[in-house]
N, CA, C and O atoms as CSV, one atom per row, in Angstrom:
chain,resi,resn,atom,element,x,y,z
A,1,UNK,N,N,-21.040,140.007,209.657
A,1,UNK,CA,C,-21.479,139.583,208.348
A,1,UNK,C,C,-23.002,139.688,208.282
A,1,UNK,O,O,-23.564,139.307,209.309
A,2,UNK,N,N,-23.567,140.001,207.576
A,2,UNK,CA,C,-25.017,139.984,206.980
A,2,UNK,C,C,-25.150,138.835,206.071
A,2,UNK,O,O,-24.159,138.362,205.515
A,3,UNK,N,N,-26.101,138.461,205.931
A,3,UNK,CA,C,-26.891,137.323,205.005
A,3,UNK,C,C,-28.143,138.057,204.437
A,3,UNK,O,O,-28.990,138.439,205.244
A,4,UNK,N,N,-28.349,138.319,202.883
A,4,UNK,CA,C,-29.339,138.433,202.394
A,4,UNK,C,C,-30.059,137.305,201.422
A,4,UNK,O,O,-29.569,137.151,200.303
A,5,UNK,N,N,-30.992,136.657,201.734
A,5,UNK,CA,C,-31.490,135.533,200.937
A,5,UNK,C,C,-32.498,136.958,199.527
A,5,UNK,O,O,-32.927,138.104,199.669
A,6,UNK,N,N,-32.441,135.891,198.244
A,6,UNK,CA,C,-32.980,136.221,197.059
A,6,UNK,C,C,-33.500,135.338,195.974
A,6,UNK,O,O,-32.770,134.482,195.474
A,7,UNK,N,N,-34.546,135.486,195.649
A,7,UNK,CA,C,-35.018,133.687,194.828
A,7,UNK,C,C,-34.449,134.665,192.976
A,7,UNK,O,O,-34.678,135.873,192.928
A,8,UNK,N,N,-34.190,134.399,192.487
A,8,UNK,CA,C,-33.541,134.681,191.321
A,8,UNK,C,C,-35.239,134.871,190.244
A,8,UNK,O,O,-36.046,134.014,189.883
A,9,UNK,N,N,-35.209,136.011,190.080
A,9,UNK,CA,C,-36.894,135.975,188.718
A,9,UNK,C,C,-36.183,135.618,187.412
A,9,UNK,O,O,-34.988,135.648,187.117
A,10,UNK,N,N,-36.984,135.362,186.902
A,10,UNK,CA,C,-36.691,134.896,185.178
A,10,UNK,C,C,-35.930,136.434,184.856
A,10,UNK,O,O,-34.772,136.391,184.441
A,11,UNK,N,N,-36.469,137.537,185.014
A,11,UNK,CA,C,-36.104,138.959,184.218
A,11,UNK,C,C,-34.220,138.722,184.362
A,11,UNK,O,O,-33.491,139.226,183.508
A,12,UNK,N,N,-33.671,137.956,185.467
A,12,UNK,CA,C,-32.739,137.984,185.995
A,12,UNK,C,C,-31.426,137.371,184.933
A,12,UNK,O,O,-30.211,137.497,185.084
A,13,UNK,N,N,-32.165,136.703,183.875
A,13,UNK,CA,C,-31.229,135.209,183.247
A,13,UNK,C,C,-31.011,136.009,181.818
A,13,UNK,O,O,-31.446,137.071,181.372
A,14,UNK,N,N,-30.422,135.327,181.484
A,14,UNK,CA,C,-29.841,135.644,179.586
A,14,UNK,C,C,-30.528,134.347,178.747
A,14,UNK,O,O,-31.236,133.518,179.320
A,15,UNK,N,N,-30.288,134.305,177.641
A,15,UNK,CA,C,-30.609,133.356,176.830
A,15,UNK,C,C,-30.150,132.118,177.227
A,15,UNK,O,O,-30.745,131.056,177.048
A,16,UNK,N,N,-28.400,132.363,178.118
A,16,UNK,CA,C,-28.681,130.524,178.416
A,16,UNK,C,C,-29.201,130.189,179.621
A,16,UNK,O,O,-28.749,129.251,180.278
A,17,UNK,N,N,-30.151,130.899,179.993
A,17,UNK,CA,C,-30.852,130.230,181.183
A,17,UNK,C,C,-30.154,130.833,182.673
A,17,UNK,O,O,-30.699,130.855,183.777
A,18,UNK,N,N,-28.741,131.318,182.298
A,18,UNK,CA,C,-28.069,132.175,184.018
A,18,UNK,C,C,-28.899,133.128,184.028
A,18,UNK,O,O,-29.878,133.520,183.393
A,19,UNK,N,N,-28.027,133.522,185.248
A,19,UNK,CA,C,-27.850,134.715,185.721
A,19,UNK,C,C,-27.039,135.811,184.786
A,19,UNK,O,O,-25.887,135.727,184.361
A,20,UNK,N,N,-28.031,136.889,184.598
A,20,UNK,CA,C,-26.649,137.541,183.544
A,20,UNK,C,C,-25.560,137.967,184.756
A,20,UNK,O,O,-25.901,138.016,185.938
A,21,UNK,N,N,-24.221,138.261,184.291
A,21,UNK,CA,C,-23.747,138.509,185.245
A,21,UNK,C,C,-23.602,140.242,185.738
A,21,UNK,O,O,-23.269,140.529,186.887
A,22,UNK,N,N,-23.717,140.642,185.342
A,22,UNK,CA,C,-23.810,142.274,185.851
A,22,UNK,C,C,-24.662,142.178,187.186
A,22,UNK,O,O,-24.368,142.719,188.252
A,23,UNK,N,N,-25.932,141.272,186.892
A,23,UNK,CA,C,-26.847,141.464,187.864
A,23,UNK,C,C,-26.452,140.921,189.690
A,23,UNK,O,O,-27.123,140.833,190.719
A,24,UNK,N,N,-24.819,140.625,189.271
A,24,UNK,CA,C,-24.351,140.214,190.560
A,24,UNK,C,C,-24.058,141.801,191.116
A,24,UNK,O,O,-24.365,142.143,192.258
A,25,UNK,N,N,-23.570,142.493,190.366
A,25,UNK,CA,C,-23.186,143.638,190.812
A,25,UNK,C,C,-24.320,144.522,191.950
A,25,UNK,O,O,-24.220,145.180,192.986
A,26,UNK,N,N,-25.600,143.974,190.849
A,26,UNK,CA,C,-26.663,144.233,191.630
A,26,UNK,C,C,-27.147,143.758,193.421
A,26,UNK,O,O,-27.412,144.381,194.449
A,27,UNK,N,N,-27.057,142.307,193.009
A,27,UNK,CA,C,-27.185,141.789,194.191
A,27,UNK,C,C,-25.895,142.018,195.339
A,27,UNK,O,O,-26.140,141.679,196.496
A,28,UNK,N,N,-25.154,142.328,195.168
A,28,UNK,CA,C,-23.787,143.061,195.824
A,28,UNK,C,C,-24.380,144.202,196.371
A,28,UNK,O,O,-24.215,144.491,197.556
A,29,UNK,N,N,-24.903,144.723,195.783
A,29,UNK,CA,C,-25.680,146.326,196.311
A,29,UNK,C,C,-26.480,145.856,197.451
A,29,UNK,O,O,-26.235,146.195,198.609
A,30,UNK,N,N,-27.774,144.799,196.992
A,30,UNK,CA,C,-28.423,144.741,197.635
A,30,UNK,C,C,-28.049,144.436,198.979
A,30,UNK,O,O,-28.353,144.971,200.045
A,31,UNK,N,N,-27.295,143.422,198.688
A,31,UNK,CA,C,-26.349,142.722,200.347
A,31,UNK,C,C,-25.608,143.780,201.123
A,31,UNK,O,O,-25.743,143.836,202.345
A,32,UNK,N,N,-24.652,144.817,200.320
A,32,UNK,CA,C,-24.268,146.281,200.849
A,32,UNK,C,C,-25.305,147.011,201.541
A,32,UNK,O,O,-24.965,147.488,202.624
A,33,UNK,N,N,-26.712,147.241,201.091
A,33,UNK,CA,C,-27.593,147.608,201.472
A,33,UNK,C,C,-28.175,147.325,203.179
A,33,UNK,O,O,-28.177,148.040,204.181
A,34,UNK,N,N,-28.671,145.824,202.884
A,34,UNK,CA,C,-28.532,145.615,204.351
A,34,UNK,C,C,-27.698,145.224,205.375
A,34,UNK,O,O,-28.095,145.024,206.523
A,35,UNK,N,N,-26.318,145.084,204.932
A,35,UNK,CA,C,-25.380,145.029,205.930
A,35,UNK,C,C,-25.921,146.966,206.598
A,35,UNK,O,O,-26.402,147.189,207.708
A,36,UNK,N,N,-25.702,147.768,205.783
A,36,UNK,CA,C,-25.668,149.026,205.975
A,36,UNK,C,C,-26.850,149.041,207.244
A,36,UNK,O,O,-26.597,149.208,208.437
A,37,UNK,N,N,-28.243,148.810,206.615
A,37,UNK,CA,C,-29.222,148.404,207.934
A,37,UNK,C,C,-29.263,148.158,209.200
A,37,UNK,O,O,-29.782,148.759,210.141
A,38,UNK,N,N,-28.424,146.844,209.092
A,38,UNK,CA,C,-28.295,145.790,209.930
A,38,UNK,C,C,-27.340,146.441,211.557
A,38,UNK,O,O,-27.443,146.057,212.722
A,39,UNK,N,N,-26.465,147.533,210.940
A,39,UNK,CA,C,-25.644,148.467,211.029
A,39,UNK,C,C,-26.277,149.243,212.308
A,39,UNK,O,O,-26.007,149.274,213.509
A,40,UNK,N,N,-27.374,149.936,211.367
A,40,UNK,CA,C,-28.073,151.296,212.083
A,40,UNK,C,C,-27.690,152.505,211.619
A,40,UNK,O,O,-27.797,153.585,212.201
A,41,UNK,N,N,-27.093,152.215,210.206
A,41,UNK,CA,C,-27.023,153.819,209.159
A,41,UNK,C,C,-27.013,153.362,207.905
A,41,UNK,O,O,-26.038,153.013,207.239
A,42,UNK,N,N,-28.431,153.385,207.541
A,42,UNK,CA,C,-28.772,153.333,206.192
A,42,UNK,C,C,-28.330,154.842,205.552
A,42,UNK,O,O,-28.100,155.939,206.060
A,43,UNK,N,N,-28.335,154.119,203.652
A,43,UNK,CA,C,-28.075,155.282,203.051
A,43,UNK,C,C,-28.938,156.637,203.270
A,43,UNK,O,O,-28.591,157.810,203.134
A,44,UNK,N,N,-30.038,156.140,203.611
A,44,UNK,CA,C,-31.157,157.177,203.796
A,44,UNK,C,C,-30.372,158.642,205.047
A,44,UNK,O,O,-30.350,159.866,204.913
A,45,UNK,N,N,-29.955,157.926,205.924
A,45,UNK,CA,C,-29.205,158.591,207.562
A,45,UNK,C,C,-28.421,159.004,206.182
A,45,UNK,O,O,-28.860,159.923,205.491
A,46,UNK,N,N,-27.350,158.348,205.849
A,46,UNK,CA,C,-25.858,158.841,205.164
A,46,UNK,C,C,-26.432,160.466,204.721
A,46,UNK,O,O,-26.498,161.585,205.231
A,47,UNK,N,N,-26.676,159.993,203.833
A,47,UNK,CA,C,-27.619,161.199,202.539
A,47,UNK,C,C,-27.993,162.447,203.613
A,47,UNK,O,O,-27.438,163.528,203.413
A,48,UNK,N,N,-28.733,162.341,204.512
A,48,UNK,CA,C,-29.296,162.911,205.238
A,48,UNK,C,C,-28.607,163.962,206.266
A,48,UNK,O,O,-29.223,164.713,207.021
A,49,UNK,N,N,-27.106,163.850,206.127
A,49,UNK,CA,C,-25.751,163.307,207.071
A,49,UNK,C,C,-24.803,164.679,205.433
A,49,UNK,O,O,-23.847,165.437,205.268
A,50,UNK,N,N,-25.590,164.311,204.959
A,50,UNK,CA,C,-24.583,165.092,203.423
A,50,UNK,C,C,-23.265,163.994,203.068
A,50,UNK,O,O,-22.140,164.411,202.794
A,51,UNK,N,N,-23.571,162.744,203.117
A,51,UNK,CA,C,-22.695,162.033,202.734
A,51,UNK,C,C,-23.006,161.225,201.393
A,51,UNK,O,O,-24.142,161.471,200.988
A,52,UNK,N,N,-22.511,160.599,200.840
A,52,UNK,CA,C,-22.018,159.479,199.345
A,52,UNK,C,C,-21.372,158.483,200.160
A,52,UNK,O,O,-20.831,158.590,201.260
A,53,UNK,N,N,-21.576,157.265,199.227
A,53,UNK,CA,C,-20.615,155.958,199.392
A,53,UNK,C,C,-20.802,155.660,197.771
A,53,UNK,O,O,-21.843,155.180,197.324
A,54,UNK,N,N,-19.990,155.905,197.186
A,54,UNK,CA,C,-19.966,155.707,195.654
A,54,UNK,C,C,-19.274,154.762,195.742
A,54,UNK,O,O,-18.503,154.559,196.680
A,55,UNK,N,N,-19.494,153.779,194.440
A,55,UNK,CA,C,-18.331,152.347,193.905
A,55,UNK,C,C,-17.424,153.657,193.628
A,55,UNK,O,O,-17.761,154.827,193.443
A,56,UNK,N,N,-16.339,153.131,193.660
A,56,UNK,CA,C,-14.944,153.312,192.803
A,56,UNK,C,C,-14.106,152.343,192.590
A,56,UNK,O,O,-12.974,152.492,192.129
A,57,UNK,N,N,-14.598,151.333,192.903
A,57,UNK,CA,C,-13.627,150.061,192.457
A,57,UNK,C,C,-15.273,148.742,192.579
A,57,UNK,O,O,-16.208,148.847,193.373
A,58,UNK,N,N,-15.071,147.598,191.455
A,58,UNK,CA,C,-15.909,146.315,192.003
A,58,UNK,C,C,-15.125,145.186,190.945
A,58,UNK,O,O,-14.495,145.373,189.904
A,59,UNK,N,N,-15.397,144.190,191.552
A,59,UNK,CA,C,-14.728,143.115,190.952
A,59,UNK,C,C,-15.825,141.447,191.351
A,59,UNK,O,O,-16.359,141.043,192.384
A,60,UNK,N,N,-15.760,141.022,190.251
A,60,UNK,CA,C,-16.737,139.968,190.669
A,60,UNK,C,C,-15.802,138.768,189.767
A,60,UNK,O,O,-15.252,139.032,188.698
A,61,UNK,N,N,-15.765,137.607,190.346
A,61,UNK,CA,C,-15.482,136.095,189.918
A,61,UNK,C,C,-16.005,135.445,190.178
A,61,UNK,O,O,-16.537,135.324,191.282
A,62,UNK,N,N,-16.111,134.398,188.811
A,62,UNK,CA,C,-17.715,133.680,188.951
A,62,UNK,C,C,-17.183,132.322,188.893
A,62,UNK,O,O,-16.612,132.046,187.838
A,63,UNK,N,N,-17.233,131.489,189.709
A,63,UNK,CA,C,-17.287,130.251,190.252
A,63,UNK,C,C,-18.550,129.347,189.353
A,63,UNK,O,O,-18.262,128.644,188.384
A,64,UNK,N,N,-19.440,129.454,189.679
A,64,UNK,CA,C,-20.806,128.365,189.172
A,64,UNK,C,C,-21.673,129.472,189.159
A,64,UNK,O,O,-21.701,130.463,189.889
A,65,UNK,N,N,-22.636,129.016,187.857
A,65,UNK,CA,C,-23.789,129.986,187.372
A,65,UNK,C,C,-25.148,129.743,188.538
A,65,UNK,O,O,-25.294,128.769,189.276
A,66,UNK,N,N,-26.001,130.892,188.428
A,66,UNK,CA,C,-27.105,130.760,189.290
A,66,UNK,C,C,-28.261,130.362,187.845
A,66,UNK,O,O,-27.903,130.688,186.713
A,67,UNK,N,N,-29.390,129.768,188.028
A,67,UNK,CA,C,-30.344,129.856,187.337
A,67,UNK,C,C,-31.976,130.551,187.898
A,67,UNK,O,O,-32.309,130.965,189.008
A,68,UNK,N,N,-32.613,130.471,186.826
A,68,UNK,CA,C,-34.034,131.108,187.568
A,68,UNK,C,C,-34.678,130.081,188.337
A,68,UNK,O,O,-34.809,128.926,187.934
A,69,UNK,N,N,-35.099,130.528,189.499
A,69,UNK,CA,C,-35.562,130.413,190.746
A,69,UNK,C,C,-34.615,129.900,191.402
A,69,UNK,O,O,-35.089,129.400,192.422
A,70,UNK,N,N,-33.104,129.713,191.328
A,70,UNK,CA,C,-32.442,129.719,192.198
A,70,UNK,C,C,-32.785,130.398,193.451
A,70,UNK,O,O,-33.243,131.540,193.402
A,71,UNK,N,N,-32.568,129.682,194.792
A,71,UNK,CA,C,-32.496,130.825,196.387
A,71,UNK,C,C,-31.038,130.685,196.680
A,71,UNK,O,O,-30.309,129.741,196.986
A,72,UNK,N,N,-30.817,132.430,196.399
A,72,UNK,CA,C,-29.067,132.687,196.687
A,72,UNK,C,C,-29.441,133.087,197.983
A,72,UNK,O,O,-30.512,133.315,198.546
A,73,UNK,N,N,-27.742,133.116,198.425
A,73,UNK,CA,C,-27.957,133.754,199.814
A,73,UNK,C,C,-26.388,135.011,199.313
A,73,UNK,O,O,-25.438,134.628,198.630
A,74,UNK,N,N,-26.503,136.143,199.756
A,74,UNK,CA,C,-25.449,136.863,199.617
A,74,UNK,C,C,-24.954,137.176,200.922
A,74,UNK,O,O,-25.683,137.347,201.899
A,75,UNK,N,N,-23.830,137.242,200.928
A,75,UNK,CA,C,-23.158,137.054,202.573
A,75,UNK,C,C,-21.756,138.244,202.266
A,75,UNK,O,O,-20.682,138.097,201.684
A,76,UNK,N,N,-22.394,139.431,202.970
A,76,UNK,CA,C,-21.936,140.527,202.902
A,76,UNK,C,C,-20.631,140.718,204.455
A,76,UNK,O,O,-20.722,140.549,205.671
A,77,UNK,N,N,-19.586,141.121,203.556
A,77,UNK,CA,C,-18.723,141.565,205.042
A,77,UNK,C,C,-17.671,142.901,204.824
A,77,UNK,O,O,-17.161,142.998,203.708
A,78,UNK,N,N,-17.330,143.937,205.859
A,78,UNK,CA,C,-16.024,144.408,205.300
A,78,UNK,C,C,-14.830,144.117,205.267
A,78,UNK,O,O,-14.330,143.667,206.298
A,79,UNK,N,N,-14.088,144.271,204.188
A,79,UNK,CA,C,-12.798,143.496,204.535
A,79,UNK,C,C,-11.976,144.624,204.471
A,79,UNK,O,O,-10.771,144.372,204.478
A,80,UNK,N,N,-12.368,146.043,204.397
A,80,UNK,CA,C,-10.950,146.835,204.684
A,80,UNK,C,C,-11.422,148.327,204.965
A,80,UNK,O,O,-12.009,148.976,204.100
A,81,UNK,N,N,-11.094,148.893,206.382
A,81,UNK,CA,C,-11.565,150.061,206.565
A,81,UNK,C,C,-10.582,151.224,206.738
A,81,UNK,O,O,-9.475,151.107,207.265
A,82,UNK,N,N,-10.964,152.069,206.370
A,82,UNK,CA,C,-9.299,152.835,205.556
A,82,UNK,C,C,-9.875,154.432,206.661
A,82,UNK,O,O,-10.501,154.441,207.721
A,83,UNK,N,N,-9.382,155.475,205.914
A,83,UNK,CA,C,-9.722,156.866,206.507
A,83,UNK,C,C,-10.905,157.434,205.732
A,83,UNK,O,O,-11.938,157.992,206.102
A,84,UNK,N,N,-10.451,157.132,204.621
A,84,UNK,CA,C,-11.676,157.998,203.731
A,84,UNK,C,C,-12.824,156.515,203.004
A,84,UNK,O,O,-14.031,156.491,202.761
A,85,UNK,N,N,-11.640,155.364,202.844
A,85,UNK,CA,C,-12.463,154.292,202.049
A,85,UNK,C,C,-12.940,153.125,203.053
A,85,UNK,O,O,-12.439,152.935,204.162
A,86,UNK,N,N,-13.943,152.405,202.511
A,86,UNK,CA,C,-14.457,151.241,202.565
A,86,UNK,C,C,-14.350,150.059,201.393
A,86,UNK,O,O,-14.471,150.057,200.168
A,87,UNK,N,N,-14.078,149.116,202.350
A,87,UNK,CA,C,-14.363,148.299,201.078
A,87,UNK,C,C,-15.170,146.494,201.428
A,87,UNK,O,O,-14.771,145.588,202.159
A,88,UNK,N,N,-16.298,146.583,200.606
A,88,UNK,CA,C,-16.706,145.628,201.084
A,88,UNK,C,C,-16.745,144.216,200.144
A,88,UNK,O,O,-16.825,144.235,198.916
A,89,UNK,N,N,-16.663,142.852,201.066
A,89,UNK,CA,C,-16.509,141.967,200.004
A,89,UNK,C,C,-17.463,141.073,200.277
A,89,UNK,O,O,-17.936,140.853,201.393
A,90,UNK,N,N,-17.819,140.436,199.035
A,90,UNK,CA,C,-19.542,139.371,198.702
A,90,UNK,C,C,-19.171,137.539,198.621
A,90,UNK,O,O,-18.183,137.016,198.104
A,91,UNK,N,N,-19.900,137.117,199.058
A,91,UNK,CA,C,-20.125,135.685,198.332
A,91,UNK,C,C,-21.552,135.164,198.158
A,91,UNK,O,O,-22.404,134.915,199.012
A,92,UNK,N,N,-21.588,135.060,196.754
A,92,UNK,CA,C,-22.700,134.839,196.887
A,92,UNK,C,C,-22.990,132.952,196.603
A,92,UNK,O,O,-22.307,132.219,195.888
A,93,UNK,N,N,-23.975,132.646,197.271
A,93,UNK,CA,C,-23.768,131.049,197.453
A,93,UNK,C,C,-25.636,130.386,196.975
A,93,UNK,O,O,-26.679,131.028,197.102
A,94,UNK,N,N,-25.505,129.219,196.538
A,94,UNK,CA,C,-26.452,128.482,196.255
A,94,UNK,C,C,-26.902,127.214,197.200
A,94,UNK,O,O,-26.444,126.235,196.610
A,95,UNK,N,N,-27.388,126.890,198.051
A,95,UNK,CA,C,-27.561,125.443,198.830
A,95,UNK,C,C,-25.896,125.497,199.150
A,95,UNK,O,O,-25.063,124.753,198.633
A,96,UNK,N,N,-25.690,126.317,199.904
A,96,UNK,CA,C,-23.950,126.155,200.333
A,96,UNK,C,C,-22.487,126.105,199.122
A,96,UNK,O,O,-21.293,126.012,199.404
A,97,UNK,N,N,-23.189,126.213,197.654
A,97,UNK,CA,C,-21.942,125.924,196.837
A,97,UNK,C,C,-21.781,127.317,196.736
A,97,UNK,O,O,-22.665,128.151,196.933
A,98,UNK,N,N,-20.600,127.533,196.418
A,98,UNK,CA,C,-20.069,129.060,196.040
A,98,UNK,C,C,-20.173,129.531,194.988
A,98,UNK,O,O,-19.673,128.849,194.093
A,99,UNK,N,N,-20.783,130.761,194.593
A,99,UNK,CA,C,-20.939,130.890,192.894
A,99,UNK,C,C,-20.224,132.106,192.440
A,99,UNK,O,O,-19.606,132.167,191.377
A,100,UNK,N,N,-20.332,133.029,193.258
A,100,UNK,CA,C,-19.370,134.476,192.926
A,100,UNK,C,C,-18.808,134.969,194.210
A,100,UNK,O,O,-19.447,134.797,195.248
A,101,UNK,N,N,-17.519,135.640,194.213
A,101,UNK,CA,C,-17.161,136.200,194.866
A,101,UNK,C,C,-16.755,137.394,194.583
A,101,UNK,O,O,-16.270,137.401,193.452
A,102,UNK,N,N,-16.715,138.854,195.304
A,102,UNK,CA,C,-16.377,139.892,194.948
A,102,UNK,C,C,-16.204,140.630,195.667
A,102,UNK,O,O,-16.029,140.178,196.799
A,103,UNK,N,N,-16.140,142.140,195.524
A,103,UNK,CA,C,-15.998,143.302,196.175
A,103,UNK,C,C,-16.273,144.447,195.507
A,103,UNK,O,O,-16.359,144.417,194.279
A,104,UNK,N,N,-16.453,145.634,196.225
A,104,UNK,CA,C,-16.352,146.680,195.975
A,104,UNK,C,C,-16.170,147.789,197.081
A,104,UNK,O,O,-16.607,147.878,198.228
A,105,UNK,N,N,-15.377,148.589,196.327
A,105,UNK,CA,C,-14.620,149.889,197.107
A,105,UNK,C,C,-15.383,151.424,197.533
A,105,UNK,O,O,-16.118,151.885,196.660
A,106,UNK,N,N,-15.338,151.674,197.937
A,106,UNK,CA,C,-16.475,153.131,198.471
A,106,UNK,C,C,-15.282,154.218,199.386
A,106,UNK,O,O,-14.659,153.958,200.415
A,107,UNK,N,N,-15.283,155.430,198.580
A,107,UNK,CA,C,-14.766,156.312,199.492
A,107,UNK,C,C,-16.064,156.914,199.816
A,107,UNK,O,O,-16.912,156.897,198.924
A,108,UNK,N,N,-16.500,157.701,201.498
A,108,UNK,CA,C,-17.056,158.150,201.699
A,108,UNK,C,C,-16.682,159.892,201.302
A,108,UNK,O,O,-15.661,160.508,201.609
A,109,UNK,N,N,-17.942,160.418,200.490
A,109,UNK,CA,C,-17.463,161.830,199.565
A,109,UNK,C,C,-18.890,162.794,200.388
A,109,UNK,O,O,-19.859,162.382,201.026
A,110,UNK,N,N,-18.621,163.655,200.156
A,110,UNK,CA,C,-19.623,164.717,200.586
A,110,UNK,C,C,-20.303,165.207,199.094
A,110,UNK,O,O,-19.937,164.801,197.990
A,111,UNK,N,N,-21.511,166.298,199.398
A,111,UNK,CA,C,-22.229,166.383,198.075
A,111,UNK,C,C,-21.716,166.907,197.114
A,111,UNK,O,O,-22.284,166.884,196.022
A,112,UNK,N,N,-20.149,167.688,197.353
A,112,UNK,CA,C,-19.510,168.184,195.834
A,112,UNK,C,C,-18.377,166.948,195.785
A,112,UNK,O,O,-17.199,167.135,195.480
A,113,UNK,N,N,-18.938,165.689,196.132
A,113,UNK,CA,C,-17.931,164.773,195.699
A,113,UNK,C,C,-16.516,164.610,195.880
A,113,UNK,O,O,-15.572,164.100,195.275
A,114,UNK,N,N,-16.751,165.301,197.052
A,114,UNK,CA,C,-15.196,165.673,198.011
A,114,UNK,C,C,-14.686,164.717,198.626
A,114,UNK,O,O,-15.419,164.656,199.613
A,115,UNK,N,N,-13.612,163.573,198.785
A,115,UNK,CA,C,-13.388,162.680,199.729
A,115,UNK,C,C,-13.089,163.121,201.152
A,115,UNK,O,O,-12.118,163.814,201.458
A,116,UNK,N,N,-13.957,162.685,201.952
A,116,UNK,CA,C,-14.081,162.870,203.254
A,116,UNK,C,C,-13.299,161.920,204.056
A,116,UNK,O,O,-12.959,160.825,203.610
A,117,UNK,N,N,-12.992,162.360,205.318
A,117,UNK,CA,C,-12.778,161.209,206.352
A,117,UNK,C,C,-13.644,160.806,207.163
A,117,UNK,O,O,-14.434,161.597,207.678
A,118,UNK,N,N,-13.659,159.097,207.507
A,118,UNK,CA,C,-14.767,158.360,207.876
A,118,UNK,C,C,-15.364,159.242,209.459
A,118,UNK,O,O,-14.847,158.931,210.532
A,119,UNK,N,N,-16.193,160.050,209.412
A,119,UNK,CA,C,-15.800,160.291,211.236
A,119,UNK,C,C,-16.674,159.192,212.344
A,119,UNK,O,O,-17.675,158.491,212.194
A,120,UNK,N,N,-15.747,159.444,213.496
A,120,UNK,CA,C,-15.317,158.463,214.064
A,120,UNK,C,C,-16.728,157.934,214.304
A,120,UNK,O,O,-16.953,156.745,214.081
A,121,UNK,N,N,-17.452,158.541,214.634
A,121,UNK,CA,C,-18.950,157.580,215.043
A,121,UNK,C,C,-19.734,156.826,213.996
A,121,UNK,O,O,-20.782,156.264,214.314
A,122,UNK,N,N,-19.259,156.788,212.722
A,122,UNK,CA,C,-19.485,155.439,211.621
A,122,UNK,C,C,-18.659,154.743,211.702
A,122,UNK,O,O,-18.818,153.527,211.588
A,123,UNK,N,N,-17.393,155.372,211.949
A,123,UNK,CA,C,-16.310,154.243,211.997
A,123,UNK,C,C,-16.527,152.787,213.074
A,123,UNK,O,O,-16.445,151.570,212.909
A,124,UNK,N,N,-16.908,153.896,214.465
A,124,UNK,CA,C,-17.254,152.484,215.524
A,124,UNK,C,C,-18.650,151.609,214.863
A,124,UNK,O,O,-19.118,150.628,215.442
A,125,UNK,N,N,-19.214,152.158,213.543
A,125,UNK,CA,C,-20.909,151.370,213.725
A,125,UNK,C,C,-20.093,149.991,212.843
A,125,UNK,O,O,-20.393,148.832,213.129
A,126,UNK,N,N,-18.802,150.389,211.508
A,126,UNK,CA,C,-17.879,149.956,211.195
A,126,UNK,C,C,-17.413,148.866,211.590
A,126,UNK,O,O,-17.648,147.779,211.062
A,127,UNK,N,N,-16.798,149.031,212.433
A,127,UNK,CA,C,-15.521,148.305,212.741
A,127,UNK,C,C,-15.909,146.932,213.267
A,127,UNK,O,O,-15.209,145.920,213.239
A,128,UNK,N,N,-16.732,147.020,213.592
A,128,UNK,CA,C,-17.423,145.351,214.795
A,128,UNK,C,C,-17.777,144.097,213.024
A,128,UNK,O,O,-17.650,142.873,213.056
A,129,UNK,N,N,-18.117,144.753,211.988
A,129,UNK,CA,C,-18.313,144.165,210.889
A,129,UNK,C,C,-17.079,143.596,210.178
A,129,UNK,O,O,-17.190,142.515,209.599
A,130,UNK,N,N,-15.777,144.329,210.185
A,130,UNK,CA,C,-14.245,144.197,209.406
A,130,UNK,C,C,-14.395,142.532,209.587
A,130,UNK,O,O,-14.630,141.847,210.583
A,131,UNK,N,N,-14.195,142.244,208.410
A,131,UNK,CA,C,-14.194,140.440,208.118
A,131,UNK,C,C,-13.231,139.865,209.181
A,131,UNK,O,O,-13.588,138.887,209.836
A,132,UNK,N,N,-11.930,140.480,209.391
A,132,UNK,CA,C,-11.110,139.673,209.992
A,132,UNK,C,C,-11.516,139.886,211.875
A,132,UNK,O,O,-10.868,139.669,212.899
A,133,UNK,N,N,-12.431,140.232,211.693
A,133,UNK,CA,C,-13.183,140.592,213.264
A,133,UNK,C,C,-14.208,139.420,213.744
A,133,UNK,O,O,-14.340,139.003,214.894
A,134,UNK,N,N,-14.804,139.052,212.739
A,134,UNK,CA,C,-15.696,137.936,212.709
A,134,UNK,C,C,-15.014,136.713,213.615
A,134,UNK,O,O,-15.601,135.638,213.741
């Protein structure tokens, strides 16, 4: 699991003072992001590699709103590693309360957007992360 802490900016909220919510989608990325890091194959390697990790699936449920200057913490894990897909799932939390939970799906595609299979030496950087491994 990864942990990304984030203090919430004003640009972040809607008129009633949240979080809009799309911007979870965002912070989902971000937490995807450095799990990916944390890893030792950033998108930068992927790309580099002639690979994609595109959404094709995300889903978010919202428990309790965040406000501005909230400090979230997003707590990134995978919960399902397939041949061609990934899929990773979020919680994002406030002082320990739970506010969203989610996921999103990633087949790994090559640059004409071809679904590929995971090969095996991402798979092992993979597998030590799978939620039910924790």
């Amino acid at each position: 699991m990864n942990k990304f802490d984030y203090r919430i900016p004003y640009a972040d909220t809607d008129k009633m003072g949240v979080v809009y919510h799309s911007n979870y989608l965002k912070y989902f990325e971000m937490g995807r992001t450095e799990l990916m890091r944390q890893i030792g194959y950033t998108y930068d390697e992927m790309e580099k590699q002639g690979f994609y990790f595109p959404v094709v699936s995300a889903q978010c449920n919202y428990h309790a709103p965040a406000h501005y200057d909230d400090f979230i913490t997003v707590e990134t894990t995978i919960s399902e590693l397939k041949h061609v897909t990934v899929t990773f799932s979020y919680k994002v939390k406030c002082n320990d309360k739970l506010l969203v939970t989610g996921f999103t799906k990633h087949p790994l595609v090559n640059y004409a957007f071809k679904p590929t299979r995971i090969p095996q030496n991402i798979r092992e950087l993979l597998i030590p992360h799978i939620e039910s491994n924790l």
